[in-house]
Backbone as CSV, one residue per row, in Angstrom:
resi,resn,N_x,N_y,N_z,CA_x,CA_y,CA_z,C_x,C_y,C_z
1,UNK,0.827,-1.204,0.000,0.000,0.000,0.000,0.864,1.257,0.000
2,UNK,1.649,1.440,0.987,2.856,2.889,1.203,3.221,2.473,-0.348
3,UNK,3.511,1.435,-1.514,4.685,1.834,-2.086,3.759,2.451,-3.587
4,UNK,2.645,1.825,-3.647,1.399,2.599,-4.300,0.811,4.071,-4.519
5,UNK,1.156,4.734,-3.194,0.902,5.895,-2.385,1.964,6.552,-3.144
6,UNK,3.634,5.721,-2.679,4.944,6.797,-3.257,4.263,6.947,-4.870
7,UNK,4.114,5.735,-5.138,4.397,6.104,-6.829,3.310,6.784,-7.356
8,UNK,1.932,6.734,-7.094,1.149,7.632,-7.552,1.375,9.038,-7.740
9,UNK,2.641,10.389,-7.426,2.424,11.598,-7.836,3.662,10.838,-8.857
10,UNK,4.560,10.059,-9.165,5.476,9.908,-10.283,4.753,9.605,-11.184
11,UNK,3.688,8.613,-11.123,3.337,8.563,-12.266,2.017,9.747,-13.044
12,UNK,1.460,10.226,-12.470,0.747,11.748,-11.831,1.744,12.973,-12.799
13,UNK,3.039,12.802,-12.492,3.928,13.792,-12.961,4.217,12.802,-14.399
14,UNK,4.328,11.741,-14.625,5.037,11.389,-16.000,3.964,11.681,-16.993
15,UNK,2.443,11.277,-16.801,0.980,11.721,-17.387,0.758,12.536,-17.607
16,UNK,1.707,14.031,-16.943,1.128,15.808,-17.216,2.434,15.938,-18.592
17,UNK,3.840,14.902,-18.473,4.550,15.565,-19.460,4.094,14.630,-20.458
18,UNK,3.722,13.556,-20.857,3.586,12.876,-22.113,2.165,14.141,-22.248
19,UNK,1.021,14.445,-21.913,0.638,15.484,-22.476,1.104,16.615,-22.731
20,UNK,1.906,17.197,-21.998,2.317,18.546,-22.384,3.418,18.474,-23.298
21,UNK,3.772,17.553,-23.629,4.236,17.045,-24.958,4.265,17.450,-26.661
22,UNK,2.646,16.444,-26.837,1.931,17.163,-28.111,1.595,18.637,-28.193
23,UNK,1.190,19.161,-26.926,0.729,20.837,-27.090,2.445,21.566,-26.783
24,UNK,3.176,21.119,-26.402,4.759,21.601,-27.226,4.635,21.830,-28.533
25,UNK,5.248,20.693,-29.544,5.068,20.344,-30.799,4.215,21.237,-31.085
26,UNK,2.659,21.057,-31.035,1.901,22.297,-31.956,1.997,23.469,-31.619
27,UNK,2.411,24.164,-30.613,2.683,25.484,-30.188,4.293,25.624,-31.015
28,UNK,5.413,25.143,-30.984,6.390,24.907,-32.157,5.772,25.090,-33.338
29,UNK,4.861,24.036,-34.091,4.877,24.149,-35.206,3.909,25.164,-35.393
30,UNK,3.128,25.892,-34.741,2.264,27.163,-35.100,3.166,28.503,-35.228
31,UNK,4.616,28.393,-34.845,5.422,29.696,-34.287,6.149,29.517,-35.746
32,UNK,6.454,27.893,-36.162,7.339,27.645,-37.681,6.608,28.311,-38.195
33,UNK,5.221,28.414,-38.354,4.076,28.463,-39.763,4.503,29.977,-40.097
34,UNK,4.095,30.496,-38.890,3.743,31.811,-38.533,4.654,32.782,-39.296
35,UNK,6.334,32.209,-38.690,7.609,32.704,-39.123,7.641,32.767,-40.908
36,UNK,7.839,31.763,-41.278,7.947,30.939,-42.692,7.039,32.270,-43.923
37,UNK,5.840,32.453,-43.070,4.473,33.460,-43.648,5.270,34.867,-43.458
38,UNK,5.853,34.924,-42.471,5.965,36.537,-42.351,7.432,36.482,-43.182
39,UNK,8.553,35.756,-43.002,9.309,36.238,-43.892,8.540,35.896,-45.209
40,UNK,8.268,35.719,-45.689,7.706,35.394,-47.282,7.409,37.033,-47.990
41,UNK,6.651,37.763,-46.491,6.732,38.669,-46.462,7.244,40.387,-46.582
42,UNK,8.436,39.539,-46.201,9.675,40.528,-45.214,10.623,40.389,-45.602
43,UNK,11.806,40.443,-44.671,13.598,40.729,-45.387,14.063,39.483,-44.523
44,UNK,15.286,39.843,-44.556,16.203,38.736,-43.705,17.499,40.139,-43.727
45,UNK,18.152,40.556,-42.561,19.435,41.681,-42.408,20.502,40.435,-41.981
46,UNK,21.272,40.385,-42.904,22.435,39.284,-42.941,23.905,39.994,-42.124
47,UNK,24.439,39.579,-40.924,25.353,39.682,-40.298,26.563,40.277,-40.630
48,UNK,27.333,41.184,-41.214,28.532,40.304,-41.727,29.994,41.102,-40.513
49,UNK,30.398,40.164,-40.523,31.805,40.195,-39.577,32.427,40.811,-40.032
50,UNK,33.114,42.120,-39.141,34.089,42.810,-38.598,35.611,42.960,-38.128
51,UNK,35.289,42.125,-36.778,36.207,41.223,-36.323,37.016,42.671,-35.421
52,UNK,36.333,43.658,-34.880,36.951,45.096,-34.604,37.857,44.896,-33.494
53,UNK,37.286,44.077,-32.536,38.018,43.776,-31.403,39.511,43.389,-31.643
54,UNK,39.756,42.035,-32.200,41.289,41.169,-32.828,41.826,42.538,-33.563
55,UNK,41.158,43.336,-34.787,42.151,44.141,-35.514,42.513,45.331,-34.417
56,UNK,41.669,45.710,-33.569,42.209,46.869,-32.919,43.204,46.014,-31.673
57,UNK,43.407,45.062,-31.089,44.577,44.419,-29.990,45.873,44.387,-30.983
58,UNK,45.967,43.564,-32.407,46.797,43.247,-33.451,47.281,44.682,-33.811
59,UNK,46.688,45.864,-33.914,47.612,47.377,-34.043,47.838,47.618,-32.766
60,UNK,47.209,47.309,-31.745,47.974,48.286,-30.579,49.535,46.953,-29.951
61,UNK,49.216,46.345,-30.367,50.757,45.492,-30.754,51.294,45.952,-31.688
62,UNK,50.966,46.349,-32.760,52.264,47.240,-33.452,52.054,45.790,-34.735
63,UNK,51.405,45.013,-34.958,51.411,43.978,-35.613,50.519,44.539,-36.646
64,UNK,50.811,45.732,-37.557,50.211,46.176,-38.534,49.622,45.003,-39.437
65,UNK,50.824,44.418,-40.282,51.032,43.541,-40.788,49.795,42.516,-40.860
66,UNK,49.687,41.802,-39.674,48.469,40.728,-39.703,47.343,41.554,-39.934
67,UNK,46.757,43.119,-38.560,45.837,43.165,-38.979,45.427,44.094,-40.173
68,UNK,46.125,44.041,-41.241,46.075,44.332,-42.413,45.447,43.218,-43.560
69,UNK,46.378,42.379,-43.443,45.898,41.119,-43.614,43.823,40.573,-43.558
70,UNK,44.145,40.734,-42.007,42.614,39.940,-41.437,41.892,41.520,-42.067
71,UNK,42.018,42.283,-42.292,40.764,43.773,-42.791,40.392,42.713,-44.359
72,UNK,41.654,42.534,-45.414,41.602,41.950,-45.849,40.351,40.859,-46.608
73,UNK,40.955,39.806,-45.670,40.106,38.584,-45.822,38.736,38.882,-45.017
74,UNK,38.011,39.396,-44.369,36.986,40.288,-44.133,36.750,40.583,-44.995
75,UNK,37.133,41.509,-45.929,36.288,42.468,-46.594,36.015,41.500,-48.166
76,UNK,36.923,40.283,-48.312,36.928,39.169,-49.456,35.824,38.536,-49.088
77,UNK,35.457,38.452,-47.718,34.561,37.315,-47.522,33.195,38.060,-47.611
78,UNK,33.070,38.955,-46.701,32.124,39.684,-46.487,31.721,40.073,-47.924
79,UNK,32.207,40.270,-49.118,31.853,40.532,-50.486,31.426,38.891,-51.363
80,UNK,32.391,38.373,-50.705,31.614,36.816,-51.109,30.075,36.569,-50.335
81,UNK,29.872,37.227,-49.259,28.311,36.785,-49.033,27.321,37.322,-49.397
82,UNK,27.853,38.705,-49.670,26.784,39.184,-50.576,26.674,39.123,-51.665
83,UNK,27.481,39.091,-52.194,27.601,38.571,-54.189,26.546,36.969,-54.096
84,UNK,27.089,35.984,-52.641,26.346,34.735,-53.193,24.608,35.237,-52.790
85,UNK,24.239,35.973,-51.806,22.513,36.251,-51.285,22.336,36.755,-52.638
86,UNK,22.931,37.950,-53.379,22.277,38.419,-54.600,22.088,37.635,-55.750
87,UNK,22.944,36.128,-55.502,22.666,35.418,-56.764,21.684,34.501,-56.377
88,UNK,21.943,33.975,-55.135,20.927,32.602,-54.763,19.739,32.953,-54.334
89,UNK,19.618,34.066,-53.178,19.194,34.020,-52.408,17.448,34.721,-52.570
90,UNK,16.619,34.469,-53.005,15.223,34.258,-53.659,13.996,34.723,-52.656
91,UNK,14.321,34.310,-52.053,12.696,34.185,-51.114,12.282,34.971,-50.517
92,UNK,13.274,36.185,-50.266,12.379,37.261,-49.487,14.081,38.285,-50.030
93,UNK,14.008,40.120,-49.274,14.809,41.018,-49.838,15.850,40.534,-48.655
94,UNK,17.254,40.720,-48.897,18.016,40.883,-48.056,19.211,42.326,-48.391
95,UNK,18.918,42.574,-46.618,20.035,43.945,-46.370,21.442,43.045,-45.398
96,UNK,22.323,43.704,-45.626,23.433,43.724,-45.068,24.128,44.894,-44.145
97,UNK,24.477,44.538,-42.994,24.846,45.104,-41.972,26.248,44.748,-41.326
98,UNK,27.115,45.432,-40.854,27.810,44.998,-39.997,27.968,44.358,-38.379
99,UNK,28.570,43.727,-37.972,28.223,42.903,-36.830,28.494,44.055,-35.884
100,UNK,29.183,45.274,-35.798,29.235,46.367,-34.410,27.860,47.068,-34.150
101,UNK,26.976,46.684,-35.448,25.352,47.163,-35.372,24.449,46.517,-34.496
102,UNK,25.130,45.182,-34.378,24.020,44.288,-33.791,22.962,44.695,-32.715
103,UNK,23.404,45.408,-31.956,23.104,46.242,-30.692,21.427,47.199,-31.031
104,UNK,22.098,47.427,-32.864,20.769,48.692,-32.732,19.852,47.727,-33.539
105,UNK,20.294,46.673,-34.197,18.899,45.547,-34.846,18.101,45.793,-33.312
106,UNK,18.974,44.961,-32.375,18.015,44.831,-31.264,17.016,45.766,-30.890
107,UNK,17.731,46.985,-30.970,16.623,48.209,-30.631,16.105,48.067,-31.648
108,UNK,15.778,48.158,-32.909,15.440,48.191,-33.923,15.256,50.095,-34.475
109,UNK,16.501,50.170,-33.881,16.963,51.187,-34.837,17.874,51.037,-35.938
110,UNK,17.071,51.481,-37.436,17.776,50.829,-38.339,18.174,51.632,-39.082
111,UNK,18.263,53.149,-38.809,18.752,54.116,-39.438,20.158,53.873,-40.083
112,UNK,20.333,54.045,-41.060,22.344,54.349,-41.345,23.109,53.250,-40.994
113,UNK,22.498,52.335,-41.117,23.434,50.988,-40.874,23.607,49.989,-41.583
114,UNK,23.352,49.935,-42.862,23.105,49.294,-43.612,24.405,49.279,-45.036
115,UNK,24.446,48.324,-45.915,25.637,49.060,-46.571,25.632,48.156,-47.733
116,UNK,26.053,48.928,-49.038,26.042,48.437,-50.027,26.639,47.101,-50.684
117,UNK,26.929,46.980,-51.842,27.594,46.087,-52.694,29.201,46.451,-52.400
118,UNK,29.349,47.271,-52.154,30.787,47.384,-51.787,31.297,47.919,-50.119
119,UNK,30.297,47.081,-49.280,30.773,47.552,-47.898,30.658,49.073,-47.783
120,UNK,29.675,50.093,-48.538,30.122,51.473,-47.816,28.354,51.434,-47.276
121,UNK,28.430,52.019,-45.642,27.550,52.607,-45.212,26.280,53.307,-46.195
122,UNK,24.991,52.688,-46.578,24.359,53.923,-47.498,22.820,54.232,-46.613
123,UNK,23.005,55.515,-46.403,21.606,56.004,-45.546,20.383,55.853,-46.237
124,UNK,20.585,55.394,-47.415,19.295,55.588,-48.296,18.294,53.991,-48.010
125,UNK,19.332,53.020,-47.549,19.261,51.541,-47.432,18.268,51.273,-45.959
126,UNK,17.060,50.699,-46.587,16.292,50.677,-44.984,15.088,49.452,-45.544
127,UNK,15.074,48.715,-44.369,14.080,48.216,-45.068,12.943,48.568,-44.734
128,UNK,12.262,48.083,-46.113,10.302,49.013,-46.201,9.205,47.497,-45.786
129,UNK,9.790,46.432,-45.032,8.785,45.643,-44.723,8.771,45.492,-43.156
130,UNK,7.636,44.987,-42.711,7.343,45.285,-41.260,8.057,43.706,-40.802
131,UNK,8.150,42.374,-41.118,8.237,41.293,-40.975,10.027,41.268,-41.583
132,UNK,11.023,41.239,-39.936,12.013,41.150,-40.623,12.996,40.336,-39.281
133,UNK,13.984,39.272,-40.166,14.646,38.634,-39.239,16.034,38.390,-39.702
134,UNK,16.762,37.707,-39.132,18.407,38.246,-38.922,19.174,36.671,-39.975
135,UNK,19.763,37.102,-40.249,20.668,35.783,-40.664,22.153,36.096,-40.484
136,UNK,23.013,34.978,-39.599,24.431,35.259,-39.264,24.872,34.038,-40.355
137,UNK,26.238,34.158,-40.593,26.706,33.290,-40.974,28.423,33.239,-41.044
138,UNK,28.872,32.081,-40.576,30.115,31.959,-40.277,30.385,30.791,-38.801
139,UNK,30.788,30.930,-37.813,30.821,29.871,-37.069,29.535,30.290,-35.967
140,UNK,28.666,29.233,-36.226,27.599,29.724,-35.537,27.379,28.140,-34.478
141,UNK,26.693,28.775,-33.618,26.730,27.292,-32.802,25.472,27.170,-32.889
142,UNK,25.171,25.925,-33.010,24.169,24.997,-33.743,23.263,24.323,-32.032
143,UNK,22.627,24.831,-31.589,21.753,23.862,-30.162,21.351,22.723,-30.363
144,UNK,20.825,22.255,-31.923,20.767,21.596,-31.947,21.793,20.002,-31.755
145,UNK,22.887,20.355,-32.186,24.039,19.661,-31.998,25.546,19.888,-30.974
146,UNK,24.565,20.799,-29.862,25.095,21.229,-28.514,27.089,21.263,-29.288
147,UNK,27.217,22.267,-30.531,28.715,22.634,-30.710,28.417,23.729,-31.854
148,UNK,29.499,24.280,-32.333,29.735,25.193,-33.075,30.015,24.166,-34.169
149,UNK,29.641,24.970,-35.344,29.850,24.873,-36.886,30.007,25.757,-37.804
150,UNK,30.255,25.509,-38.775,30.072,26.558,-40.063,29.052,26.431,-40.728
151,UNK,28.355,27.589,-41.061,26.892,27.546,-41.342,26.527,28.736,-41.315
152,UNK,24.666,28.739,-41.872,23.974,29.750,-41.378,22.775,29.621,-40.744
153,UNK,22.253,30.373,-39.811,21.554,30.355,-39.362,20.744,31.509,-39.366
154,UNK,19.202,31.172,-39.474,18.226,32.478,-39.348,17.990,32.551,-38.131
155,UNK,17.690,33.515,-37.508,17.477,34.178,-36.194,16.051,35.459,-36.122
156,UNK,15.612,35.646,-34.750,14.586,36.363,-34.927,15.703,38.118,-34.700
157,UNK,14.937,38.985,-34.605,15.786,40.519,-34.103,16.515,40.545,-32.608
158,UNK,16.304,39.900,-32.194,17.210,39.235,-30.278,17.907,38.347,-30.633
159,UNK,18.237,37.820,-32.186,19.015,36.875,-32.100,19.294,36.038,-31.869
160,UNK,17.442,35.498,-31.278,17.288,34.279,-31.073,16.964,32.850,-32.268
161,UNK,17.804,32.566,-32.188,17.401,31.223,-33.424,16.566,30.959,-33.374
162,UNK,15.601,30.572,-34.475,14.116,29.882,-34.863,14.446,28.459,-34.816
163,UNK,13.447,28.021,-34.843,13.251,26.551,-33.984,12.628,25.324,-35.155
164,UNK,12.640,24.104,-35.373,12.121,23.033,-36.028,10.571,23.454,-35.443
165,UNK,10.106,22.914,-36.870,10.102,22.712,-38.056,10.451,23.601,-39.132
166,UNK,10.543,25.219,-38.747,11.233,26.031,-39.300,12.679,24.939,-39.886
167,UNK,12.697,25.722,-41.126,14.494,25.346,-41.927,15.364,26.207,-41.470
168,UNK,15.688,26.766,-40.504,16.532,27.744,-40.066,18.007,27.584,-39.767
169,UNK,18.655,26.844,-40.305,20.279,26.639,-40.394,20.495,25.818,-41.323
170,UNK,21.769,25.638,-41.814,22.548,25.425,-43.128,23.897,24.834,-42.473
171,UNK,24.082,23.597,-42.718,25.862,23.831,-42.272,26.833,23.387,-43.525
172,UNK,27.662,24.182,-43.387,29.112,24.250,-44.158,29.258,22.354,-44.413
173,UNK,29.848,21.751,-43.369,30.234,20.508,-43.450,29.717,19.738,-44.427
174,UNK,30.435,18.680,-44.764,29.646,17.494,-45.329,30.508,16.198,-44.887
175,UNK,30.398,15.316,-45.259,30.764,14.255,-44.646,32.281,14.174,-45.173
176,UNK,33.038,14.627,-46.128,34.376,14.811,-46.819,34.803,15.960,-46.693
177,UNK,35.351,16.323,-45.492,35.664,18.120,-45.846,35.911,18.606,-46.160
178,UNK,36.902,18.258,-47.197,37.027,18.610,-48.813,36.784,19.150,-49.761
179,UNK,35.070,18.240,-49.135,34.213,18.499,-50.554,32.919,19.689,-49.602
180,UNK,33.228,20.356,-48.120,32.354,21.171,-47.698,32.261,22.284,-48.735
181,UNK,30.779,22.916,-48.280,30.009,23.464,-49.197,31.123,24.873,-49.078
182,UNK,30.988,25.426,-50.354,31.020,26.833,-50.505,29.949,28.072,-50.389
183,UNK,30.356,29.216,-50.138,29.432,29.870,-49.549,28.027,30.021,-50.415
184,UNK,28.344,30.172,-51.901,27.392,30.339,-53.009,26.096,28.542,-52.742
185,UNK,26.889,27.712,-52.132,25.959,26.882,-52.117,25.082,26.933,-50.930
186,UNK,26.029,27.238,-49.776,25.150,27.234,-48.715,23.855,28.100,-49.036
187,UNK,23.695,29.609,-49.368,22.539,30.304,-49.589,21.370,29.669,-50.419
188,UNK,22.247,28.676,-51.254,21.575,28.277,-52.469,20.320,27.307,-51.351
189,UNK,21.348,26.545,-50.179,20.552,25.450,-49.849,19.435,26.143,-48.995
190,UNK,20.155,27.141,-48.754,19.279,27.650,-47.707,17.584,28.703,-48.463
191,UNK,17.804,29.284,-49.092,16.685,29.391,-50.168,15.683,28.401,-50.473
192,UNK,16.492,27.169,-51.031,15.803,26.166,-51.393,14.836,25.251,-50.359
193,UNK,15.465,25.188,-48.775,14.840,25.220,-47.671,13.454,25.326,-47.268
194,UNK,13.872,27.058,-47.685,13.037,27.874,-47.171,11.526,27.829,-48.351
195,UNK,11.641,27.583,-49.653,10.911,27.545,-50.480,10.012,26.131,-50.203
196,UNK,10.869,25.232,-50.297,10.053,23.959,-49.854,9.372,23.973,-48.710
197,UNK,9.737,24.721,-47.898,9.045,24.377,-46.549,7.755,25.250,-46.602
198,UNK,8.057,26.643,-47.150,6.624,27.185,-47.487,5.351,26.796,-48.795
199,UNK,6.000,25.770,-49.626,4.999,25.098,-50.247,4.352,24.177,-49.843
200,UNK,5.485,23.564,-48.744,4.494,22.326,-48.389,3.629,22.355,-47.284
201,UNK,3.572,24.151,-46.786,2.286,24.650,-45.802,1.115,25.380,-47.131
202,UNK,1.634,25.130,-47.958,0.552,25.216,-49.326,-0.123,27.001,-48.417
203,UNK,0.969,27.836,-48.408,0.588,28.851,-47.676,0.681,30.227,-48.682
């Protein structure tokens, strides 16, 4: 009898989570739908790295040299991600920002922060849709696979990653690392993602 007594609130408690379970899942997949609809809508403001901190320690060492270098390969890469969003990237408008902005996405002050095909600041650059969310890309850590990767990931304006069933990350890797993706493909996959997933809410 006592051991009936113990176990009745365990099993009491295992009965409230196998229900609160399914109403997880559909509260998830109502937040995917929701997302998926409004960017269809809206923009995506794509990240791109800086790196201000490393180049300003690397000159006050007197190590011109490297951070000359790293401005560099920054400004190669950072032109490789936008050259690949303007070729692949389909499904909704994307702006580009620098990562020392991040601060005012959050506020969502989006005045003057924005910047062209060639990295210069242009005030004229704003976006005109109300439905808008973040995409980083470069070593992003993945929750799902509790580590960092190379990839991209969509994010809401806090920078919080969107969640399954949403398509919201991309990773670099493949099983030959060799043969990991290049940046022009990742957008590609990630587009393609995003397209399938909003047809097959026939939305």
């Amino acid at each position: 009898m006592v051991q009936k007594i113990t176990s009745l609130p365990v099993f009491t408690i295992f009965l409230a989570l196998l229900l609160l379970v399914p109403t997880s899942c559909r509260k998830t997949r109502a937040q995917s739908e929701a997302a998926i609809k409004e960017l269809s809508k809206g923009c995506v403001l794509v990240r791109l790295r800086t790196s201000a901190l490393q180049i300003k320690i690397l000159r006050e060492a007197n190590n011109l040299v490297a951070a000359k270098k790293l401005e560099k390969d920054l400004e190669a890469r950072n032109i490789e991600i936008i050259a690949a969003f303007r070729d692949e990237f389909k499904f909704c408008t994307a702006y580009f920002f620098f990562s020392n902005n991040s601060d005012r996405i959050r506020q969502n002050k989006l005045d003057s922060i924005f910047v062209n095909d060639k990295l210069e600041i242009d005030p004229r650059i704003k976006p005109a849709q109300d439905h808008v969310f973040v995409v980083d890309v470069g070593n992003i850590h993945f929750q799902a696979f509790s580590g960092s990767s190379e990839g991209i990931i969509v994010m809401d304006t806090q920078f919080k990653p969107l969640e399954r069933p949403f398509p919201y990350y991309v990773r670099r890797s493949k099983p030959i690392p060799l043969l990991s993706k290049r940046m022009v493909e990742m957008v590609k996959e990630l587009n393609y993602n995003l397209n399938r997933y909003y047809r097959k809410l026939n939305l």
